[in-house]
VMD Tcl script that builds the backbone (N, CA, C; Angstrom):
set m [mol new atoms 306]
animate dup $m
set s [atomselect $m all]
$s set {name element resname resid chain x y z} {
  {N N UNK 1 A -5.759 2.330 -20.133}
  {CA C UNK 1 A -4.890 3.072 -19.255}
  {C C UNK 1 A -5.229 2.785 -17.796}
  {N N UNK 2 A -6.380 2.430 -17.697}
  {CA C UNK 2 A -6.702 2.670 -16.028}
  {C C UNK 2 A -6.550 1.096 -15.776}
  {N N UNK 3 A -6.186 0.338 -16.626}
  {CA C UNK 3 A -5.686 -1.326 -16.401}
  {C C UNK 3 A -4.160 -1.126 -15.399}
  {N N UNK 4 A -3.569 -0.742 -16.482}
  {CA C UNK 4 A -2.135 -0.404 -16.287}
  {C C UNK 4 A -1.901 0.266 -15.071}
  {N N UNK 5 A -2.704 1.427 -14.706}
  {CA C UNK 5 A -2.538 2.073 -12.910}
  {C C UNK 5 A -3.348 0.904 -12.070}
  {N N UNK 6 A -4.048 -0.042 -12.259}
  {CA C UNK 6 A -4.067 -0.986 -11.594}
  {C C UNK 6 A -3.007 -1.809 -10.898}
  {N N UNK 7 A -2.433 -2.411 -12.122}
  {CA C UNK 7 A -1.995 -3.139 -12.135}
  {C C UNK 7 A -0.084 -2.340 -11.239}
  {N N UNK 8 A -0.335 -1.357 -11.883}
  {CA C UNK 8 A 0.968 -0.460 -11.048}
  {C C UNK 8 A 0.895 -0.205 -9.339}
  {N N UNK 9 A -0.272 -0.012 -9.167}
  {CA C UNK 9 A -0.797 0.075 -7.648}
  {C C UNK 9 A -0.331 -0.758 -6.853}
  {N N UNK 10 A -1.059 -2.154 -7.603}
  {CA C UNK 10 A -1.379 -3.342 -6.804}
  {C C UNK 10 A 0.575 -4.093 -7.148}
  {N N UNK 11 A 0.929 -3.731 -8.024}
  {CA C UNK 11 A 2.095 -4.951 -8.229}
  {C C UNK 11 A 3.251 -4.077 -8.243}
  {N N UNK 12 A 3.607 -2.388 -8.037}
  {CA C UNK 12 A 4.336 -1.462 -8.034}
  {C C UNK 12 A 5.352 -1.840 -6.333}
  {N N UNK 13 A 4.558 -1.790 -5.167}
  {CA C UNK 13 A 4.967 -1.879 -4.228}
  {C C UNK 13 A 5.429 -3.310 -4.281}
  {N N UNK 14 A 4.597 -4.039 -4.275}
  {CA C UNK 14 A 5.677 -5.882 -3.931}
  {C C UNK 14 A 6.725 -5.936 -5.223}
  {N N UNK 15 A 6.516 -5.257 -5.972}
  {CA C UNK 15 A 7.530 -5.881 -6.544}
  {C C UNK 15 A 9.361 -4.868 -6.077}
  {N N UNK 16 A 8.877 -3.883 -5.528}
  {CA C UNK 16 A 9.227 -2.815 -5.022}
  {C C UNK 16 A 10.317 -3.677 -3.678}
  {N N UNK 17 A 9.455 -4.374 -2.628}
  {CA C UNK 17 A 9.572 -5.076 -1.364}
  {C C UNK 17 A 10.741 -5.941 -1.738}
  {N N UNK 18 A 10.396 -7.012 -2.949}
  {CA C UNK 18 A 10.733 -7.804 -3.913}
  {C C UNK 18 A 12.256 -7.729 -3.664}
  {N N UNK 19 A 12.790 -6.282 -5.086}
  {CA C UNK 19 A 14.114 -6.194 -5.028}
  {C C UNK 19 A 14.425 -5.794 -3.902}
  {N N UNK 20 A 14.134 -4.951 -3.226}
  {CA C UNK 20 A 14.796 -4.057 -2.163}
  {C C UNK 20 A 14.895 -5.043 -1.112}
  {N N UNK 21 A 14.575 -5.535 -0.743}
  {CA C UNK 21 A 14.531 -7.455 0.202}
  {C C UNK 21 A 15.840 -7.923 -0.450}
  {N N UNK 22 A 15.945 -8.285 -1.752}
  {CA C UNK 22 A 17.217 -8.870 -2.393}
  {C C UNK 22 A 18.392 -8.104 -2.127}
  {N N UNK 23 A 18.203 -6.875 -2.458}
  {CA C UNK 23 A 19.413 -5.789 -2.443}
  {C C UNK 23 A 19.945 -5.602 -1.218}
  {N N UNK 24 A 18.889 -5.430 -0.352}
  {CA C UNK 24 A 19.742 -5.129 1.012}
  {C C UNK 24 A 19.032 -5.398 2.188}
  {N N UNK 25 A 19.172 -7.028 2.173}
  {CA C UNK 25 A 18.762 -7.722 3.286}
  {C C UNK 25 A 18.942 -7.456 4.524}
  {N N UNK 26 A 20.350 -6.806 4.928}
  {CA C UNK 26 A 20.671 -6.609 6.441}
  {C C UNK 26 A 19.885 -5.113 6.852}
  {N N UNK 27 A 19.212 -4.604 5.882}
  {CA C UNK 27 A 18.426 -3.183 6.644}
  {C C UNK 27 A 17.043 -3.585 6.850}
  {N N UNK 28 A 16.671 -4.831 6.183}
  {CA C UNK 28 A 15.269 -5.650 6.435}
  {C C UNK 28 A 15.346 -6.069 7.714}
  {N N UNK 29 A 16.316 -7.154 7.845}
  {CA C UNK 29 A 16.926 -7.607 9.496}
  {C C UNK 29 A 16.450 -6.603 10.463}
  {N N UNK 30 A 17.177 -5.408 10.149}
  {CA C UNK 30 A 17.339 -4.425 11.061}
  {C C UNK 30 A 15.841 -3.513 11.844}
  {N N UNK 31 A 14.799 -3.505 10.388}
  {CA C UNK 31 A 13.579 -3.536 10.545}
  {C C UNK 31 A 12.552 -4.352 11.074}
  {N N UNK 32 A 12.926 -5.653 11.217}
  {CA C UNK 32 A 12.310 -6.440 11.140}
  {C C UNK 32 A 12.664 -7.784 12.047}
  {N N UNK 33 A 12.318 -8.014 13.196}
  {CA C UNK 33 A 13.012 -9.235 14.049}
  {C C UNK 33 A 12.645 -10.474 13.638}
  {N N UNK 34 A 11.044 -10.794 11.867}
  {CA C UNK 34 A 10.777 -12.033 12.039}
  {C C UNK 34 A 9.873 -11.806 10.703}
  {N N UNK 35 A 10.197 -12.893 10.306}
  {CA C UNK 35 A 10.235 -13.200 8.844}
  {C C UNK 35 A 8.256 -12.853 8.672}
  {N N UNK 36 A 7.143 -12.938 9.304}
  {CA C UNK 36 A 6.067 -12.922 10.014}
  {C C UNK 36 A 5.440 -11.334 9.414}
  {N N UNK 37 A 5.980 -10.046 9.541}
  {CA C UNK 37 A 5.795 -9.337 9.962}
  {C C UNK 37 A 6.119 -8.698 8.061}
  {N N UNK 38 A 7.203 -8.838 7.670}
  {CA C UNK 38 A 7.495 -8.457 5.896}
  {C C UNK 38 A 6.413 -9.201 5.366}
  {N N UNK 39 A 6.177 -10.801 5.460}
  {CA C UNK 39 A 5.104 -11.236 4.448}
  {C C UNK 39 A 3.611 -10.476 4.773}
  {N N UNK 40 A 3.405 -10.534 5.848}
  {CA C UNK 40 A 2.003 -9.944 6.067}
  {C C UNK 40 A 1.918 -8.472 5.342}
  {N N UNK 41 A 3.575 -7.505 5.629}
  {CA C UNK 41 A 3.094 -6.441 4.973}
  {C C UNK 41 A 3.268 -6.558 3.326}
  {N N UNK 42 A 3.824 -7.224 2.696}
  {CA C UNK 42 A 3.537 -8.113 1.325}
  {C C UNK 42 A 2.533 -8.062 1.126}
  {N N UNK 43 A 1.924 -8.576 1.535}
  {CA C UNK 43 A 0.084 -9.307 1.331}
  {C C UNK 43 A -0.754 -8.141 1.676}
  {N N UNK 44 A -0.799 -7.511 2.385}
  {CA C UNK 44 A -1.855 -6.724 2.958}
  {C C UNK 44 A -1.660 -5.222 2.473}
  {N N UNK 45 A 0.132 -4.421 3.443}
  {CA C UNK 45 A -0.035 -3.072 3.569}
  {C C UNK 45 A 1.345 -2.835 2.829}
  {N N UNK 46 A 1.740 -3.166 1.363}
  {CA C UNK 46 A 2.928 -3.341 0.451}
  {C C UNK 46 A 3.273 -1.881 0.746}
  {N N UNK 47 A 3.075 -0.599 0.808}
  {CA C UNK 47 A 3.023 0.443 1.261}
  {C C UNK 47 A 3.749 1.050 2.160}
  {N N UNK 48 A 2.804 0.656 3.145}
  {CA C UNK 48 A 3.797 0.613 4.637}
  {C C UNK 48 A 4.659 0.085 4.924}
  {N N UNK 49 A 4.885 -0.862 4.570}
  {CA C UNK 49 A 6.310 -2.021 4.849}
  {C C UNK 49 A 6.858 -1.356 3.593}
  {N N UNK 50 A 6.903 -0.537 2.661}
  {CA C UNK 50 A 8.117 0.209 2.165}
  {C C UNK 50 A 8.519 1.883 3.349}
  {N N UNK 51 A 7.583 2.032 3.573}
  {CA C UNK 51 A 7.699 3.168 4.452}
  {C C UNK 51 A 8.434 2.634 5.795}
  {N N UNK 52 A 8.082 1.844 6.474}
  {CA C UNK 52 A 8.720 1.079 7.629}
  {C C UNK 52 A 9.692 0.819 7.761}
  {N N UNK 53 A 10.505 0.254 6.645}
  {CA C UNK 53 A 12.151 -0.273 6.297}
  {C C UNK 53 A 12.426 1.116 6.054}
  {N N UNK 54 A 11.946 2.053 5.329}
  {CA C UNK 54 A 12.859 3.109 5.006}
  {C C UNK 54 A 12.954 3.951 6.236}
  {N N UNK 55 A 12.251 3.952 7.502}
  {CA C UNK 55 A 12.359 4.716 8.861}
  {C C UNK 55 A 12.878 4.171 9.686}
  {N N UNK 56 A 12.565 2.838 9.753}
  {CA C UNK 56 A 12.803 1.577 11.438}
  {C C UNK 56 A 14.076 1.904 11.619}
  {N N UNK 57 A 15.240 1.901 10.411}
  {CA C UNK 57 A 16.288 1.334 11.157}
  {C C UNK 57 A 17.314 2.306 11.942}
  {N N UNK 58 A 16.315 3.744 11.636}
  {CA C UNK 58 A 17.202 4.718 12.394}
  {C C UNK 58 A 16.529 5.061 13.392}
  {N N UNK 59 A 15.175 4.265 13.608}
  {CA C UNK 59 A 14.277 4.734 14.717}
  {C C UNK 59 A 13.044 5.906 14.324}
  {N N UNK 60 A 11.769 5.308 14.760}
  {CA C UNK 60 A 10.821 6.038 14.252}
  {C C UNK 60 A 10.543 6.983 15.076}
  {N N UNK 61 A 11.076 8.244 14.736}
  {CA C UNK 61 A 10.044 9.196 15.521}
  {C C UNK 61 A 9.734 10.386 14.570}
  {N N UNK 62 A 9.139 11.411 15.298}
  {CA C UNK 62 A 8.864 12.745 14.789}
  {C C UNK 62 A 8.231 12.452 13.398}
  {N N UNK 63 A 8.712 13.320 12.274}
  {CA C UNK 63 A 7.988 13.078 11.228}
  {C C UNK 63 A 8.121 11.946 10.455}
  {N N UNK 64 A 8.864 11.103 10.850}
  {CA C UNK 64 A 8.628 9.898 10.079}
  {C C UNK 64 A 7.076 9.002 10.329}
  {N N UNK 65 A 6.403 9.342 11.481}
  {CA C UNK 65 A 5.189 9.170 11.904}
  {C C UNK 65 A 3.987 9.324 10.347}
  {N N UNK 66 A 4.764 10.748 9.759}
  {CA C UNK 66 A 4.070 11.703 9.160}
  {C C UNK 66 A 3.765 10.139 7.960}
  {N N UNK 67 A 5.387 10.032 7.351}
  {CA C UNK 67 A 5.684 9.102 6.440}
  {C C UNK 67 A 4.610 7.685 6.645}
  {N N UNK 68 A 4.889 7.123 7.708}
  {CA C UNK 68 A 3.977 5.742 8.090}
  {C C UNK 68 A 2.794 6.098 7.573}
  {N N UNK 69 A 2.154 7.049 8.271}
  {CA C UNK 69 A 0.482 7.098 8.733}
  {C C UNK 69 A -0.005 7.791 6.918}
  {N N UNK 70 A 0.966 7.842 6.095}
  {CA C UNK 70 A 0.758 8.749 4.565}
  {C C UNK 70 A 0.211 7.410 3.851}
  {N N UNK 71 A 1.364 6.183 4.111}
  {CA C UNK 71 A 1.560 5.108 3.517}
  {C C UNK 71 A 0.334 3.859 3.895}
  {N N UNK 72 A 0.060 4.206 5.212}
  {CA C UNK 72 A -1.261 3.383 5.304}
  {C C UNK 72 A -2.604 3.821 4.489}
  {N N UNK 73 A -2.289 5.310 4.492}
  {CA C UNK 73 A -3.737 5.924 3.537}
  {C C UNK 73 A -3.569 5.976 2.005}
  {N N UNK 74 A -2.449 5.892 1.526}
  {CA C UNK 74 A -2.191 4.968 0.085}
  {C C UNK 74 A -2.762 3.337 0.226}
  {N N UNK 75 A -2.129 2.895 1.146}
  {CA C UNK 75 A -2.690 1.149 1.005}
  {C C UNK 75 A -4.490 1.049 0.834}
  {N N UNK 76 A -4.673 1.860 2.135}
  {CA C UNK 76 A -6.278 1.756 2.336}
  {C C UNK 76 A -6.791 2.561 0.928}
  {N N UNK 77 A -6.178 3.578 0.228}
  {CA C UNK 77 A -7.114 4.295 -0.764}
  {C C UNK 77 A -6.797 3.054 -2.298}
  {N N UNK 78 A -5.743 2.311 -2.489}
  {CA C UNK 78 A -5.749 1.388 -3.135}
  {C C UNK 78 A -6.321 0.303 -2.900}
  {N N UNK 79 A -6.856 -0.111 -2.555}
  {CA C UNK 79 A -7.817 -1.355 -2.108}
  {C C UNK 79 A -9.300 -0.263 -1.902}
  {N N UNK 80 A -10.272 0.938 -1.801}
  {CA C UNK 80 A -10.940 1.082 -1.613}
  {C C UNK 80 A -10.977 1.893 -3.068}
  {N N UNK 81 A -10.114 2.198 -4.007}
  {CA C UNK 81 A -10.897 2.953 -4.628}
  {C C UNK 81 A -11.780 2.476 -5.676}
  {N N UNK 82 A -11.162 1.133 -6.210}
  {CA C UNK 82 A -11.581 0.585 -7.377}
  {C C UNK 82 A -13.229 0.110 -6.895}
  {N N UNK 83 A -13.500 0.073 -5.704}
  {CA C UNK 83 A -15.254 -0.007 -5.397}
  {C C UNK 83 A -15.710 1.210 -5.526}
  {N N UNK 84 A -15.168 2.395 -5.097}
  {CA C UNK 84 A -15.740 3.680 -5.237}
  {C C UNK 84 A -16.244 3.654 -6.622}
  {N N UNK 85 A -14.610 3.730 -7.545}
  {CA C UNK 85 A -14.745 3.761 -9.205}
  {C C UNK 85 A -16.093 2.824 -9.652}
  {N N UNK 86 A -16.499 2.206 -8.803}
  {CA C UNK 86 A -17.659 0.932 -10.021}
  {C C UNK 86 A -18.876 0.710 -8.951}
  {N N UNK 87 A -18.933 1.526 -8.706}
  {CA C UNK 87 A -20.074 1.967 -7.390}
  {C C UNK 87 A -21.378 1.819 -8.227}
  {N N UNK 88 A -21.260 2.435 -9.358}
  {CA C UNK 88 A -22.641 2.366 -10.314}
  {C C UNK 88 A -22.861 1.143 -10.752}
  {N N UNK 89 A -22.313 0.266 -10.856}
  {CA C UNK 89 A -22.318 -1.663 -11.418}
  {C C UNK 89 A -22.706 -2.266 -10.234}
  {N N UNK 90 A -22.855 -1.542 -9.166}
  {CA C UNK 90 A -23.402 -2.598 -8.143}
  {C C UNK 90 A -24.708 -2.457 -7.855}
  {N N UNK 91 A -25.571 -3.644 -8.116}
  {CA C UNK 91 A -27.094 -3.779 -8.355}
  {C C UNK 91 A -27.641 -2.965 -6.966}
  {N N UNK 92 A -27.069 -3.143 -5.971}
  {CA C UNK 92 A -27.750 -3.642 -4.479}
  {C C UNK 92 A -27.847 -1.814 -4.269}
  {N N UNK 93 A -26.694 -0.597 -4.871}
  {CA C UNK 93 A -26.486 0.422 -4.684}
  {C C UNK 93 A -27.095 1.638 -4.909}
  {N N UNK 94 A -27.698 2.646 -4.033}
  {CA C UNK 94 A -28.743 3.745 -4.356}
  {C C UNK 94 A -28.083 4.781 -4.421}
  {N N UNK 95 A -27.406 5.349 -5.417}
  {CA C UNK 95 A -27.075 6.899 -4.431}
  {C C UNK 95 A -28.002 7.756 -4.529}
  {N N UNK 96 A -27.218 8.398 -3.532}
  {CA C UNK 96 A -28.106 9.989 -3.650}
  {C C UNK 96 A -28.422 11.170 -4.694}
  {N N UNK 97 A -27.395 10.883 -5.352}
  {CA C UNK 97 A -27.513 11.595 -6.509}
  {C C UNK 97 A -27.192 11.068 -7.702}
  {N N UNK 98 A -27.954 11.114 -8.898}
  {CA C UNK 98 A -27.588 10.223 -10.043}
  {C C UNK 98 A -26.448 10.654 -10.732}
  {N N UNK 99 A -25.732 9.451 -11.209}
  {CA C UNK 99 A -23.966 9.524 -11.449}
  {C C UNK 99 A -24.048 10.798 -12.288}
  {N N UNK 100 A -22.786 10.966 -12.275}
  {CA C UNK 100 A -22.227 11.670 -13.648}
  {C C UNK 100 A -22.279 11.219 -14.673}
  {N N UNK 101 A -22.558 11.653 -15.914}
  {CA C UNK 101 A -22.288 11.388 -17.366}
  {C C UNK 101 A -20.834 11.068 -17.856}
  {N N UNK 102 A -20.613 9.885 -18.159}
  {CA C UNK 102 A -19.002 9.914 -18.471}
  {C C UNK 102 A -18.781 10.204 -19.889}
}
mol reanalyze $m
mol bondsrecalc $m
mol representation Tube
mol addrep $m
């Protein structure tokens, strides 16, 4: 099970970018002045660049701020958690308190 929310995390949003890029290219345009700026958030913040297209094109303000800054702390907690999760497999690692019993 915890393969599968991997794999949903990491391949949920691009594939997400994916269609919604196909479907309705001219609100990407509208977000977006350069082809530069979608791949990077592809690669990096799949997240935010769904949050971004869904605010840019009416103009970001007020709580859509709320929306952006939600979507960067999904990206960053997907890319940081799976080290948290396996924190105990890493030789080099001391904690402070000995793990939990799983």
């Amino acid at each position: 099970m915890c393969c599968v929310a991997t794999v949903m995390v990491l391949l949920g949003p691009r594939l997400g970018i994916i269609v919604w890029g196909l479907a309705q290219p001219a609100r990407w345009d509208l977000a977006f002045s350069t082809f530069v700026w979608p791949l990077l958030g592809f690669v990096f913040l799949p997240w935010t660049t769904l949050m971004y297209v869904a605010v840019a094109p009416g103009g970001v303000t007020g709580f859509d701020w709320f929306g952006i800054v939600l979507a960067v702390v999904a990206d960053l907690a997907s890319y940081s958690g799976g080290a948290y999760g396996n924190r105990d497999r890493i030789r080099s690692y001391t904690p402070s308190a000995p793990p939990m019993p799983r």
